[in-house]
N, C-alpha and C positions, 0 to 999 in steps of 0.2 A: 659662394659659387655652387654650381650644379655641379653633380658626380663628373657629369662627362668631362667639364672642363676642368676641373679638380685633380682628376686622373692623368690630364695631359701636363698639368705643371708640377704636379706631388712630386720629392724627391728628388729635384733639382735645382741645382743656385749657378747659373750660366756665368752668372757676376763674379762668384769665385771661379770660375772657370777656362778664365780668358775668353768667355762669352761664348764658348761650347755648349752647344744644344744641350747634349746626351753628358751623364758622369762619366767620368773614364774609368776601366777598369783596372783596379789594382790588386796585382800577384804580389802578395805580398802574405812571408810568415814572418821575419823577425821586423821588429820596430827597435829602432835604437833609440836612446836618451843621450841627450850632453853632458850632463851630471848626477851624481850620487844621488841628490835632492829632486831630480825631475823625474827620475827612475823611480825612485820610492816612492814619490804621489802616484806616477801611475802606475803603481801595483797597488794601491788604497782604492782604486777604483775602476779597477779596467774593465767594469761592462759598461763606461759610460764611453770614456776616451778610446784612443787607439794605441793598444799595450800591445796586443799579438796578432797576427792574421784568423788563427780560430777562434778567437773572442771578438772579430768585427773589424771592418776597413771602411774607407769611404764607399764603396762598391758596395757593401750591405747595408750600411746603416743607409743611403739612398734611397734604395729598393726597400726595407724595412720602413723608410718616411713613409713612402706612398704607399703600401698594401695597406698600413694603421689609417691613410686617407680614405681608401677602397674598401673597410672594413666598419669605419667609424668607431675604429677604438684610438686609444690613445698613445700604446706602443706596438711594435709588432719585432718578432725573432726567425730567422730565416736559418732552415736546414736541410738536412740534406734528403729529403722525402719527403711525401706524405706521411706517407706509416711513422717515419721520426718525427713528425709534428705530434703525433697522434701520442705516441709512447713517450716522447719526452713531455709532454703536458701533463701527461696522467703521474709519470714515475715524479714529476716536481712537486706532487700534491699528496701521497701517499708510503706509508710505513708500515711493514708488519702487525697485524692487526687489526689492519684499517679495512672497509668496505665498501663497492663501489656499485652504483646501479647503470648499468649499460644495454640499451634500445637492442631487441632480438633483429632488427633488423639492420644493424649495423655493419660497415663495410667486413669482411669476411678477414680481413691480416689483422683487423683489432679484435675479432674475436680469437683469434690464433695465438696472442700476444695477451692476451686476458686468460687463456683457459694453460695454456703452455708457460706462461714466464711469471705472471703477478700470479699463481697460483702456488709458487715454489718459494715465494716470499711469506707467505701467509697473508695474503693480503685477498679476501673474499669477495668473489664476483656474482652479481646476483642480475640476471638476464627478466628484462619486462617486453609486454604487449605493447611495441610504439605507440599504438592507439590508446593508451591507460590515461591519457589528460592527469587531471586533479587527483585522481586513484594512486597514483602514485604513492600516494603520503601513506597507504597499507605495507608499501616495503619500505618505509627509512627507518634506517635504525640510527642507535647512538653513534656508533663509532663511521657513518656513511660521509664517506668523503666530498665523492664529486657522483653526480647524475650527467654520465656519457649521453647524448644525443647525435640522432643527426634526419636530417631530415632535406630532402626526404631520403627513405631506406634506399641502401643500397641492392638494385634489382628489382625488389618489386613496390621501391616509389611511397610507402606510408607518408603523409606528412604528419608531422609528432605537434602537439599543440605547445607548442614553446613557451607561451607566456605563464599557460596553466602549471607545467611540471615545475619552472622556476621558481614560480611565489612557492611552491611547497620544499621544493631543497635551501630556498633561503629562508625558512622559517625552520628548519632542521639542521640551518648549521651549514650546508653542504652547496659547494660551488657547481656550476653548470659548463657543460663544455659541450660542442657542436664540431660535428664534422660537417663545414659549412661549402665543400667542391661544386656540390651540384649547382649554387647558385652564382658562384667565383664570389662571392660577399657582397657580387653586385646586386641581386636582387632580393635579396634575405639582409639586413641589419641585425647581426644577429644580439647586438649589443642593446638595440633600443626595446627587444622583446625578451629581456632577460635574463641573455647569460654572460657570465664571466669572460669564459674565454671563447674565442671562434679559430677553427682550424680547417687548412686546406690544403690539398693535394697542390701546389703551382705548377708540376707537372701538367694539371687537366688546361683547365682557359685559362689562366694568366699566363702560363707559356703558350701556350696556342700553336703550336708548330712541333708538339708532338717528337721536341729534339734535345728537353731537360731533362732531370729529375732534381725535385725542389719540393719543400715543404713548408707552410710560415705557421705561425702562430700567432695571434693577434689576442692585447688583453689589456686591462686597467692598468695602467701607472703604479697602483697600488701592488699589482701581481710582480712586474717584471723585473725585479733586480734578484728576485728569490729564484727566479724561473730561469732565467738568463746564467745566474753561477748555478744554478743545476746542471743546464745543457754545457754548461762548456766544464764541469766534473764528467760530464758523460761521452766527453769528446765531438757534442754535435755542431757542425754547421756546415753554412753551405758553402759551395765552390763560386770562385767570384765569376767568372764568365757564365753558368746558370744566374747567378743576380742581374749583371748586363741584359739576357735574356730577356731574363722576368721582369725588369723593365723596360724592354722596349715590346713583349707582349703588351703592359697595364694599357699602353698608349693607347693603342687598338682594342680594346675588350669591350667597349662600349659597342664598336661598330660590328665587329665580328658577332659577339654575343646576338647582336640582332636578325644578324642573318643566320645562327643556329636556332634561335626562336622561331623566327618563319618559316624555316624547314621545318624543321620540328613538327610544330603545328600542324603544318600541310601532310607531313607526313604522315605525323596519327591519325587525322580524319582520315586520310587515306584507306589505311590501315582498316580503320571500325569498321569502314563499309565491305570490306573484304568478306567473302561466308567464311574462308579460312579462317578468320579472326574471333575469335568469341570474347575475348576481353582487351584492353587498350592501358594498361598502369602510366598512365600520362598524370601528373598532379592537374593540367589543366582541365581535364575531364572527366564526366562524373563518376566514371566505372573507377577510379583512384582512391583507394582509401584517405579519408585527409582531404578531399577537393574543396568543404566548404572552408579549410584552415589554410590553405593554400589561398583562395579569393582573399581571405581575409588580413595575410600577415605578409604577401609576398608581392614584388611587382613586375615578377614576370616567370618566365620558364626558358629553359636553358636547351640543350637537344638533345640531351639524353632522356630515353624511356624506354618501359617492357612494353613484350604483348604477349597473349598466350594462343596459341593456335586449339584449334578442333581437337579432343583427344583420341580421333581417329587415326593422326599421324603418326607413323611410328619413326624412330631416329632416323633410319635407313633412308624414308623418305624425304625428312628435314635435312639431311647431311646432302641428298641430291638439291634438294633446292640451295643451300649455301655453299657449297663446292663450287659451282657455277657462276654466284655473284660475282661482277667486274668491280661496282665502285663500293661494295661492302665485304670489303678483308675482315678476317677475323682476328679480334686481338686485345686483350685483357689489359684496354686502357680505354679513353676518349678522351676529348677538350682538345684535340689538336684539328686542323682545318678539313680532316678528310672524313668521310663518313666511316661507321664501323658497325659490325655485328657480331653476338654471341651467342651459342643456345645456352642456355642452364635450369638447374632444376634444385629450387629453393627449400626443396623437404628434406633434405639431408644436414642442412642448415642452421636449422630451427630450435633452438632450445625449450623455448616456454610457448609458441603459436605454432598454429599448425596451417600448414598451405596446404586447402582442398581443392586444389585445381587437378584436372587430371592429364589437361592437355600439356605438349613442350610447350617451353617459355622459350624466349629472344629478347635478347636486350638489344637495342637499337641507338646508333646516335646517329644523330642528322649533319652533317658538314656544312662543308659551304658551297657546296657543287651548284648545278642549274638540276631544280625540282624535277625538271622533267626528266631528266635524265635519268634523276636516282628513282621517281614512281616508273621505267621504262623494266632499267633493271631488276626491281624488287617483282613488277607484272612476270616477267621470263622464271623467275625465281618460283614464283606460285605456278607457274606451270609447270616443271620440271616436279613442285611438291605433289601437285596432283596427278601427274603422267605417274611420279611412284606409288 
C-alpha cells in the first residue's frame, strides 16, 4: 500500500470493534487479572500485553501501530512530549561515563537537557557542525554512545547528510537518533537513511490542531523492549485521549501536510523577492544550507522556515511589523492548522558554528489559510517595518 492509504488503515481492527471506524478510547489505570496465574504472566511481560494503564492500553498501542506505519519502523512508544521522546531515548541508551555527539543545531530544550541534566550524570556532551557529513568520524570516541541528529536544524533549517554520519556511528559502535518533526516522518524515512531511532514532537502535524502535547518514538524491534521498561522506570507516557487525537490527526497528515507544502512554498518565493529579505533558510531552496541533501534524501517540505531580514532593521522596527500581524500570532510552536511567526537570534545559541548573519531572523510557518490572505497580511507587515 502507498503512505497515504497506509496511514488511513494503520492502527485499527473495526472487526474487533463491533465494526467501529475509530479505537475507542480507554481511561484506564488499574487492569485486573482472574487469577494468581494470569496476574503473574502478565507481570513477566507487561510491555507487550495490558498489565497497567502507564505501560499501554488499547488507545496507545493503536496510535503506536500507526506512527511505526508513518515512520517505517517497526515499533513505536508514545509519551508525553516531544522533549520526553527526546530525553527518554537518549537517557535508555546512556550511563555515566558515556558520550554523546549532538547536531549545534538542534532543537534548543535538548540542548538544555544535555548541558543541564546529562552533564550532572557524567555522561559527556560533544556539540558538531550539522554540516560535518562523513567528518564526523574526527569526534568518535570509544565510550560514544549515540550521534543525536536532526535535520533539518531547528531555526535555521541545516540539512545534516544522514546517511553519511550513520555509516560512521555504526562503524564506531554507536546508535543514531533523529529529531524527525519537521517532516512528521512523512517525508524523511528516516529508517531507510540510517538511523536507529526516529523522534517526534506529535504535538507539531500528527496532532495538527495545535490542542495536544505528545511525543513518539519510533525504532527497531531489536531496541524496544529495553526502551519501553526504561520509559515506564521513568514514569513516561502518554494521556489516552492525546493518542485518540493523534490518531485521528495521522488520518489527515497526508492531505494537510500538502496544503502546508503549498503555502509554504509560495510563501518563501514570496518572501526572496522582498528587498527586506536577504536570505530565505527554506531546505527547498538554494540559499539553505543542505539543499542539495534535502533534493536528494527527502520528498517533500513541510511549512515551517527562517528568513533573515536587511540588518538595517532594528527590533523596534521588527516588533512594529509583527505587533500588527492578524493571521501570524506569535508562539513557540507550529504543525497546527494556523499560521505562525517568531523573531530570534541564533548567536547566542551556538556552541561549536558561528551565525554571521547580522540582520533579525523570523521563523515562519505556513498554515492552511487562503495564500492570498496571508501574502496580504505579511505586505501590511513590511510596511509598518519600513514606515519604522
Amino acid at each position: 500500500m502507498k503512505k497515504e492509504t497506509k496511514l488511513l488503515h494503520a492502527g485499527r481492527n473495526p472487526e474487533n470493534n463491533f465494526g467501529i471506524v475509530n479505537p475507542p478510547v480507554y481511561h484506564a489505570s488499574t487492569v485486573t487479572f482472574p487469577t494468581v496465574d494470569a496476574l503473574h504472566k502478565a507481570d513477566k511481560n507487561p510491555t507487550e500485553g495490558i498489565f497497567y494503564g502507564r505501560m499501554g492500553t488499547p488507545t496507545s498501542r493503536a496510535f503506536e501501530e500507526a506512527i511505526a506505519a508513518l515512520e517505517g519502523g517497526e515499533k513505536a512508544i508514545a509519551v508525553q512530549s516531544g522533549l520526553a521522546g527526546i530525553t527518554g531515548a537518549i537517557l535508555s541508551f546512556v550511563k555515566g561515563g558515556d558520550h554523546i555527539l549532538v547536531t549545534d543545531s538542534a532543537y534548543f530544550p535538548t540542548k538544555k537537557f544535555c548541558n543541564e541534566f546529562l552533564s550532572n550524570f557524567g555522561i559527556e556532551v560533544t556539540y558538531y557542525d550539522p554540516m560535518i557529513g562523513s567528518a564526523i568520524a574526527e569526534l568518535m570516541q570509544d565510550n560514544t554512545k549515540i550521534v543525536f541528529t536532526e535535520a533539518p536544524g531547528s531555526l535555521t533549517f541545516e540539512v545534516q547528510d544522514i546517511p553519511a554520519i550513520a555509516k560512521v556511528a555504526h562503524d564506531h559502535g554507536a546508535l543514531v537518533m533523529i529529531d524527525n518533526t519537521w517532516s512528521a516522518g512523512y517525508f524523511f524515512n528516516a529508517f531507510e537513511h540510517g538511523c536507529d531511532i526516529s523522534i517526534q514532537a506529535a504535538t507539531k502535524y500528527i496532532g495538527g490542531h495545535s490542542d495536544i502535547m505528545m511525543g513518539t518514538i519510533t525504532l527497531r524491534e531489536e531496541h524496544y523492549k529495553m526502551v519501553k521498561t526504561k520509559l515506564n522506570v521513568l514514569g513516561y507516557c502518554a494521556g489516552p485521549d492525546d493518542c485518540y487525537l493523534g490518531q485521528r490527526g495521522l488520518r489527515s497528515l497526508p492531505a494537510r501536510l500538502s496544503r502546508h507544502e503549498e503555502n509554504g512554498l509560495k510563501l518563501a518565493a514570496w518572501l526572496k523577492a522582498r528587498p527586506e529579505v536577504t536570505k530565505v533558510l527554506h531546505p527547498a531552496f538554494e540559499d539553505c544550507p543542505g539543499h542539495e541533501i534535502w533534493k536528494r534524501d527527502f520528498t517533500g517540505s513541510s511549512g515551517l522556515f527562517s528568513i533573515v531580514l536587511d540588518g538595517k532593521y532594528t527590533p523596534k522596527a521588527v516588533a512594529s511589523m509583527l505587533d500588527g500581524l492578524d493571521l501570524f500570532p506569535m508562539g513557540y510552536s507550529w504543525g497546527g492548522y494556523e499560521s505562525l511567526i517568531i523573531p530570534f537570534n541564533p548567536k547566542g545559541a551556538r556552541q561549536v558554528t558561528e551565525w554571521v548573519e547580522d540582520g533579525p531572523c523570523l521563523r515562519v510557518h505556513a498554515g492552511q489559510e487562503n495564500i492570498d490572505d496571508l501574502l496580504e497580511d505579511l505586505a501590511k507587515g513590511f510596511e509598518r517595518l519600513n514606515n519604522a
